[in-house]
N, C-alpha and C positions, 0 to 999 in steps of 0.2 A: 468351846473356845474360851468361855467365860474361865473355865478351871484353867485352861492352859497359861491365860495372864493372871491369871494368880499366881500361879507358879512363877512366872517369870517376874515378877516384881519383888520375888522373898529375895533375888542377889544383886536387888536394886544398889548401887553403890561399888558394884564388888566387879562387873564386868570388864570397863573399860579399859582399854579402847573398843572392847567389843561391845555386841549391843546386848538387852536382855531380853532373853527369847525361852519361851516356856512349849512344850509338847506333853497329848495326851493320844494314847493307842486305844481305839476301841472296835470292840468285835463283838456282832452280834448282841449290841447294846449294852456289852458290860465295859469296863474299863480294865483293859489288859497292863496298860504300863502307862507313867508318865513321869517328869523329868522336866531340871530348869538347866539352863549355864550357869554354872555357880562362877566362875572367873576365866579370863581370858587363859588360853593354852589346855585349860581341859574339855573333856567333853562336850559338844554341844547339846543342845536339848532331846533334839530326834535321837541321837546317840542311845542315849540315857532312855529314854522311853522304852527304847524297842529292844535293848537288854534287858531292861525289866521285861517287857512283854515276851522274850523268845517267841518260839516256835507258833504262839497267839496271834504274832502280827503278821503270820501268813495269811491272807484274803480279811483285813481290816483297813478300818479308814485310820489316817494320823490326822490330827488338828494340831496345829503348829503355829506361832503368833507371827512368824518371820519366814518368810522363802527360805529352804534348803539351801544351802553355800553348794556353789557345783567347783570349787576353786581350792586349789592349796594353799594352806594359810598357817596359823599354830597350829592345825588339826586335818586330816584331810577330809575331801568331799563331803557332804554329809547322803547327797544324793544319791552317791554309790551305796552306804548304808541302807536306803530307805527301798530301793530296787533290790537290792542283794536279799532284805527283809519278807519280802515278798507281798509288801504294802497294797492294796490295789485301789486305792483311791485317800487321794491329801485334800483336807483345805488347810488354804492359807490365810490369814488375816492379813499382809499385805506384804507387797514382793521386795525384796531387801533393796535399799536405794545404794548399796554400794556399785559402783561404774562395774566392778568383777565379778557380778552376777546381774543384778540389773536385768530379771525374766530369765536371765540362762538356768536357773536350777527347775525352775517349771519346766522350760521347753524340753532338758533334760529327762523328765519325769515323764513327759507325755511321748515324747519321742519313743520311751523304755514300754507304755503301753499306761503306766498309771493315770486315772479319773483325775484332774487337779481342779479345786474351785479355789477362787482370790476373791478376796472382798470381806470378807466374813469379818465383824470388830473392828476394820480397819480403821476407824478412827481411834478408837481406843490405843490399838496398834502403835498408832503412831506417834499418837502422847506420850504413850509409857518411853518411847525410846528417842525423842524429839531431839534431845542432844546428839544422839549418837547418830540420827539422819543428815542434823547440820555439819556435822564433823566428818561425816564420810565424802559428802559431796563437794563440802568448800577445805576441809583442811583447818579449818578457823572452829573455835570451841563454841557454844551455847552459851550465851551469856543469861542470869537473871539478877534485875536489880532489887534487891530485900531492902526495903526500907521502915521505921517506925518513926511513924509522925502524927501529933497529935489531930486533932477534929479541925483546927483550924491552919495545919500544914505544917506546919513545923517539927523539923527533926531536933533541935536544942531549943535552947535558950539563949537570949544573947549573949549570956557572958559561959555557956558554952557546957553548961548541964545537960548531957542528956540521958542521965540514969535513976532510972529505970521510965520510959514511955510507954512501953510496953508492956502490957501483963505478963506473970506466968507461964501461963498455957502457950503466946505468944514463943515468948524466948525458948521453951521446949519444943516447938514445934519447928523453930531454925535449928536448933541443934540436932533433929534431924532430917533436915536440908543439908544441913554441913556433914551429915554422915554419907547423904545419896550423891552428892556432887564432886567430882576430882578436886576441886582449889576453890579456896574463899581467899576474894580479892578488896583489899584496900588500900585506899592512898594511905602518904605519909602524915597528912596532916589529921589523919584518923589515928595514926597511931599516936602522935602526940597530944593530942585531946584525951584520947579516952586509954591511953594504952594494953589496947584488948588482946587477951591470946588466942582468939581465934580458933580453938577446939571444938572439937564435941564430946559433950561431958553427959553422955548415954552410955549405960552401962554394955559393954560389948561395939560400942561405937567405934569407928573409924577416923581418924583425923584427914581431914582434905591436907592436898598442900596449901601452905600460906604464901600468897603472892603480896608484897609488898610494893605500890610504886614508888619511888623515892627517886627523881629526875637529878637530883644534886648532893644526894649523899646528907641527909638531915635526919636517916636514922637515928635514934638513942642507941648506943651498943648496948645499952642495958636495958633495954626495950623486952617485956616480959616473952610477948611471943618470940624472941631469938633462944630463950631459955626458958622452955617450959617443957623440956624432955619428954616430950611429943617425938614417935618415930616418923611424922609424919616430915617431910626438909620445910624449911622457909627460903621461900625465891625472893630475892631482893629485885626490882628490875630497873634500870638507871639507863643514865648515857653517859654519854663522854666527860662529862661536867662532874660527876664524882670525881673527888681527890683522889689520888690513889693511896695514898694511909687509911682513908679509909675505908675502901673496898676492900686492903688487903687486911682492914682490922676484922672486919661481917665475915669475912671468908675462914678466916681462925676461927668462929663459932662452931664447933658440932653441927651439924644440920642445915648449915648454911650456905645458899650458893647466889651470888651475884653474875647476873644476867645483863650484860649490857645489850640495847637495842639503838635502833635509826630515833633519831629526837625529830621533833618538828615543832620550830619557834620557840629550840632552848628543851624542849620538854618531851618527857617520853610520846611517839607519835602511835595512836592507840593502834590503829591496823598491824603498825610490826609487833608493839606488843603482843596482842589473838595472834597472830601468825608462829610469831618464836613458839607461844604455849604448845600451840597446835602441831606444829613440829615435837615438842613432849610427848606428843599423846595424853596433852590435857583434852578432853573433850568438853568438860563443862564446869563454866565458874559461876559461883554464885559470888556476885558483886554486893558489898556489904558498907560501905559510903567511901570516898563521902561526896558532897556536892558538887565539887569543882571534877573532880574523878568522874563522878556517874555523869555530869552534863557533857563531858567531853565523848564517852562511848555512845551516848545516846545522840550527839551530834551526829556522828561519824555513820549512826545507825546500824549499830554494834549492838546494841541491846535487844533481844529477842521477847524476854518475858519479864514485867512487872509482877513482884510482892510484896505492896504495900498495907503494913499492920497500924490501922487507925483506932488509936484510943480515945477513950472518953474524955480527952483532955483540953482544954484551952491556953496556949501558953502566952500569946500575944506577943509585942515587938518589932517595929520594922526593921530590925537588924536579928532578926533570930532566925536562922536559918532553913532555908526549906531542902527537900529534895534533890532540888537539880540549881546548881549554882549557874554565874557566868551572865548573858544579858539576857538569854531564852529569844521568842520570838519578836514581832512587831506588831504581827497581826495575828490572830486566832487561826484563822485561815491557811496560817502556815505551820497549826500547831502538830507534834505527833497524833498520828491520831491511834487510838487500841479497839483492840475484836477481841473475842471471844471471852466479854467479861462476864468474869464469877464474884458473887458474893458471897461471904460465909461469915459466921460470928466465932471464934476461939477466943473462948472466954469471956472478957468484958471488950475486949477488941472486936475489932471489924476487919476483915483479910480481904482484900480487892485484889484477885487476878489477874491478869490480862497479858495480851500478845501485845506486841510493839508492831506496827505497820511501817516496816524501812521503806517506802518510795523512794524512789530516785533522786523525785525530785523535791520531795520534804527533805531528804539526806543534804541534798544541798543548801538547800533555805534555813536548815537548823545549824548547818556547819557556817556560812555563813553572817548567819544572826550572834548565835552562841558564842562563837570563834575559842573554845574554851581547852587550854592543852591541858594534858593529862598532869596530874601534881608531879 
């Protein structure tokens, strides 16, 4: 199982909207075949395995990081493959959360006479493909918020320096996050501060899409990311309150598509933004600043996973900007609160991980407090 999520993380980036899922055929202790989903509409992994293995995976076990699809989809059944194979015993690492299988490719399997064990990695399992679980069950994308801020919190300076906070090693290691992620998202008033193109500049890399918020049309039309001949589109996403000059100027851009959404209190309202994405078949953004932006999804508890890069830095100022803009909480007690934190050092930096614990009724106590719309 360990070889099989190997496998399936080498088309980490590449799948979506599908998930990533890796298989290994073995027989009689050797390894007959195995196989990842390289991208949505081809092959899936069992596929791929058990052509490699032919006539091998007659009376062999398959290990598989994802339940068999028993369903029509870009491809058909995989379960009919794995019976047809003559497989006689699967694990699973853990059973697909999509509603259209959801246990039916197992019951299938056992029903047909196949050994099935679930469990195996399952954690592992589920990290590798954490976006693609939340997007199949809610419709709404994976949000992570990337931020770099020095030792004493701050993401700039007051008069609005923020380059370079971050090391080397740091900045190569988001660019590829921006290769595994469908869309890197930032407000307008990031754009105008730092005017970033928002690439990944790995050689063989992928460009996400670039989502832009901009609630009133304060784009630069000369803004680098509209024109940086990137096959990758730039989403602008607005409301009503754009001119129409100049929606209809962003929309003459090559690459360029303006997305109006529902506003709330004048300003993009975040849920229909994830919603419209999610209807894309974005599954997962990696949210990249800025503070009045990121306090507003993390209000709303829209924000699933924190990656916050802490350098060696002291910047000081009590007008220099941190994290998360807006008023935050009142009391500690009402603060977010995070699980399953990791540490790690990249480079001279310090990387802190962590889930976001959306409660109900933290979600309300931050929205609230915060009360903060999207830019």
């Amino acid at each position: 199982m360990d070889r099989a999520l190997a496998l399936a993380e080498r088309a980490a980036g590449r799948t979506s909207p599908n998930p990533m899922v890796g298989a290994v055929v073995v027989r009689d202790g050797r390894v007959v075949g195995e196989g990842y989903h390289a991208a949505a509409g081809q092959p899936h992994a069992e596929v791929v395995a058990l052509r490699q293995a032919g006539e091998a995976a007659r009376g062999a076990t398959l290990y598989v990081t994802l339940e068999p699809c028993c369903h029509y989809g870009r491809t058909p059944p995989c379960t009919r493959e794995v019976i047809g194979a003559g497989v006689t015993r699967v694990v699973v690492a853990m059973l697909d959360p999509n509603p259209r299988v959801a246990g039916g490719g197992v019951e299938e399997l056992r029903r047909a006479g196949v050994e099935v064990r679930v469990g195996c990695r399952e954690e592992e399992a589920r990290r590798l493909n954490e976006a693609f679980c939340k997007y199949i069950t809610t419709g709404v994308p994976f949000v992570t918020y990337k931020a770099a801020l020095s030792l004493d919190g701050k993401v700039a300076t007051a008069g609005g320096d923020s380059r370079w906070i971050s090391g080397e090693e740091s900045r190569g290691l988001v660019h590829r996050l921006r290769d595994r992620y469908d869309a890197v998202m930032v407000g307008v008033g990031t754009v105008l501060a730092d005017d970033p193109l928002l690439t990944c500049r790995l050689e063989g890399g992928r460009d996400p899409v670039r989502v832009v918020v901009d609630s009133r049309g304060r784009l630069p039309l000369n803004a680098r990311l509209l024109h940086s001949g990137s096959r990758a589109r730039t989403l602008v996403t607005t409301t009503a309150a754009m001119p129409g000059e100049t929606r209809a100027a962003l929309e003459a851009i090559p690459g360029v598509e303006v997305m109006e959404v529902a506003s709330s209190g004048g300003r993009v309202d975040p849920e229909a933004l994830l919603r419209a994405l999610g209807e894309r078949e974005i599954t997962s953004v990696l949210l990249e600043g800025g503070p009045t932006l990121a306090a507003s999804l993390v209000a709303g508890g829209w924000v699933d996973k924190i990656m916050f890069f802490l350098a060696p830095l002291l910047v000081g100022g009590a007008r220099a900007p941190s994290p998360l803009g807006g008023e935050g909480v009142a009391r500690l007690g009402d603060a977010r609160r995070l699980r399953d934190v990791r540490v790690e050092r990249v480079g001279e930096d310090i990387l802190v991980t962590a889930y976001v614990a959306n409660g109900a009724t933290a979600g309300a106590t931050w929205a609230a407090a915060a009360a903060t719309p999207v830019a």
